[in-house]
LOBA-229538 format. One line per 10 residues: their letters; for each residue x, y, z of C-alpha. Coordinates in nm, 2 decimals, decimal comma. Example, Ala and Ser with C-alpha at 12.3 -4.5 7.8 and 13.67 -1.06 7.14 Angstrom:
as = 1,23 -0,45 0,78 | 1,37 -0,11 0,71
This chain:
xxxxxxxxxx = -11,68 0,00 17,90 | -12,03 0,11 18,06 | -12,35 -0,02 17,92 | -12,65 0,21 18,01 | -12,97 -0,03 18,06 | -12,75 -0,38 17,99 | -12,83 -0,68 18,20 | -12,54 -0,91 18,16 | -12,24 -0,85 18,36 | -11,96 -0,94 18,24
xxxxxxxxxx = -11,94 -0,67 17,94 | -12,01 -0,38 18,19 | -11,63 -0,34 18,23 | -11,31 -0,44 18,04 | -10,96 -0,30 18,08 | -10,75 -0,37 17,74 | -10,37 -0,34 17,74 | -10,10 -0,35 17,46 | -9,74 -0,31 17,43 | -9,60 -0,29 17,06
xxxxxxxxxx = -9,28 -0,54 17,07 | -9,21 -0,43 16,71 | -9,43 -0,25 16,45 | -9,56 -0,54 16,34 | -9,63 -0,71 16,68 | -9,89 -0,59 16,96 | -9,92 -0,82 17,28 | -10,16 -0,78 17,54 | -10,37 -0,87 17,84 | -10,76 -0,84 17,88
xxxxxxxxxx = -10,88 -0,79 18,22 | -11,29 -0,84 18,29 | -11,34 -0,75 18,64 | -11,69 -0,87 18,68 | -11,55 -1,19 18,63 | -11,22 -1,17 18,73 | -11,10 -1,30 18,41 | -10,75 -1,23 18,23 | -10,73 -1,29 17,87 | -10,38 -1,29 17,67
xxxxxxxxxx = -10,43 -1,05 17,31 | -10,25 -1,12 17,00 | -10,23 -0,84 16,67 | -9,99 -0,92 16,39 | -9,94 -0,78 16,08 | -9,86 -0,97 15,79 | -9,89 -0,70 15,56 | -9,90 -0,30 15,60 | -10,17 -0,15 15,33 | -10,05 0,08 15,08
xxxxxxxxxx = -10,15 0,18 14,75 | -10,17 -0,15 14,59 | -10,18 -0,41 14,87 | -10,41 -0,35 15,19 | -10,36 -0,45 15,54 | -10,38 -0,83 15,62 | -10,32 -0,92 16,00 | -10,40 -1,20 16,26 | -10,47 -1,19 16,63 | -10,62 -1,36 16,91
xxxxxxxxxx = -10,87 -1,23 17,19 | -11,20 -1,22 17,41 | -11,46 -1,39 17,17 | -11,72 -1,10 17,12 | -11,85 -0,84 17,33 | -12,19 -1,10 17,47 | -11,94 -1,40 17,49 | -11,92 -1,64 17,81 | -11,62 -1,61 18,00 | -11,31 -1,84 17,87
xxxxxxxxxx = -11,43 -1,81 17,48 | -11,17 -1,68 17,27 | -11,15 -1,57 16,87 | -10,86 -1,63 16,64 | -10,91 -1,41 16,34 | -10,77 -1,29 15,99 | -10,86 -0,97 15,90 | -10,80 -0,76 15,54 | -10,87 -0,39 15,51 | -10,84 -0,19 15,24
xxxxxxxxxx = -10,91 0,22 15,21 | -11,15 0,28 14,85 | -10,94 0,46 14,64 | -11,09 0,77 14,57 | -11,28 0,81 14,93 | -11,19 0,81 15,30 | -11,40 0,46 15,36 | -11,19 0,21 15,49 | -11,39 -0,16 15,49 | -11,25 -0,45 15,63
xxxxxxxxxx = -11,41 -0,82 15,62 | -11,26 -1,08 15,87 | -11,28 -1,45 15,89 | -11,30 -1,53 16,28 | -11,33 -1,87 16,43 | -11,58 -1,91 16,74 | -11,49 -2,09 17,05 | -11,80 -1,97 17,19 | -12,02 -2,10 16,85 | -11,72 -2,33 16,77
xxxxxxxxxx = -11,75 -2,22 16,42 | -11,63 -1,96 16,16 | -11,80 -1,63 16,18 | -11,75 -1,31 15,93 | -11,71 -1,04 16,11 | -11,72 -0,69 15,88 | -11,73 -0,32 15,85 | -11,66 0,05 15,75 | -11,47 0,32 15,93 | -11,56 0,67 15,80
xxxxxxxxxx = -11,37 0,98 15,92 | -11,59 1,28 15,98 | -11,34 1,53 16,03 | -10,97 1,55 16,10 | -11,02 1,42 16,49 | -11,37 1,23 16,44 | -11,44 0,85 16,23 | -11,78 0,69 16,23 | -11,72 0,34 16,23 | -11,96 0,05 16,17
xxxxxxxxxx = -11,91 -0,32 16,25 | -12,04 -0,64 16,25 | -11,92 -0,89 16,45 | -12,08 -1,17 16,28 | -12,39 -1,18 16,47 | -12,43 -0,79 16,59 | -12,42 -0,46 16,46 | -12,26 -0,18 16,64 | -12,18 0,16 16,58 | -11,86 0,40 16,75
xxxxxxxxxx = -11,81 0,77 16,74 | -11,46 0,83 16,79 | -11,26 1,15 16,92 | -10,91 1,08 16,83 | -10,64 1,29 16,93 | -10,28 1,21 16,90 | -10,24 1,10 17,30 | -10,56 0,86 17,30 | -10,91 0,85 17,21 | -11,27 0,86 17,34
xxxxxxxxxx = -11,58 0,70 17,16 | -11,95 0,68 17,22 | -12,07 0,32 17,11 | -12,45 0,19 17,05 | -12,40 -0,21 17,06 | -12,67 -0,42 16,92 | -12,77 -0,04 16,78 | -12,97 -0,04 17,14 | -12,71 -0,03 17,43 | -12,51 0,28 17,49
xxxxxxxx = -12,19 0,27 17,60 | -11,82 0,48 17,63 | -11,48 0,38 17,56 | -11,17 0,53 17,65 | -10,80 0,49 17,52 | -10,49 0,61 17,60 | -10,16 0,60 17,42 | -9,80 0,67 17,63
């Protein structure tokens, strides 16, 4: 990730990687250059959402975007699409190593079009916003973090 006009270093760049093991199972490894700091990632899914049930799932990474280097988050997050809409909100419950404390971390994803979603989150302390391209090969999205840094993110999928 780039941050136009950002002064701390270590968010300027971070290099995500996941492998599913199953469908339920995502594993992965962090890397923040800057630092030179590997972090292990963690996504499971207790439960998929579907019309009556929506998604629950638990994971481990990075603490948030502004964290120190070493601080890691263990979270629990539920999402659920409004019936009747395309919103999709989702509320966490995310402990803190960096605050050592629990934080609630929150947010909306809207799609725009068929290849476009509007998503805004909180991270328990923040407010950011993404614009995402999504195509079925990967992704780009233009992010505004603390709504005043601009930045780019780019995923692939193979």
């Amino acid at each position: 990730m780039r941050w136009a006009g950002l002064r701390e270093e270590r968010p300027r760049w971070r290099f995500n990687a996941a492998y599913g093991v199953t469908d339920r199972l995502l594993v992965g490894l962090e890397f923040n250059p800057v630092v030179e700091e590997f972090v292990p990632t963690l996504n499971y899914t207790l439960q998929f959402e579907d019309e009556k049930h929506p998604l629950v799932n638990f994971g481990s990474s990075s603490d948030r975007i502004f964290s120190p280097e070493g601080t890691r988050a263990y979270f629990l997050t539920v999402g659920k699409k409004v019936h009747g809409t395309n919103l999709s909100p989702y509320v966490s419950l995310s402990w803190s190593e960096w605050e050592d404390q629990f934080l609630i971390p929150f947010g909306v994803n809207a799609p725009l079009a068929p290849a476009w979603d509007l998503m805004v989150q909180h991270d328990g302390r923040n407010t950011h916003w993404l614009l995402t391209y999504k195509q079925s090969n990967g992704n780009l999205s233009l992010l505004l973090v603390k709504g005043r840094y601009w930045g780019t993110s780019w995923g692939v999928k193979f």
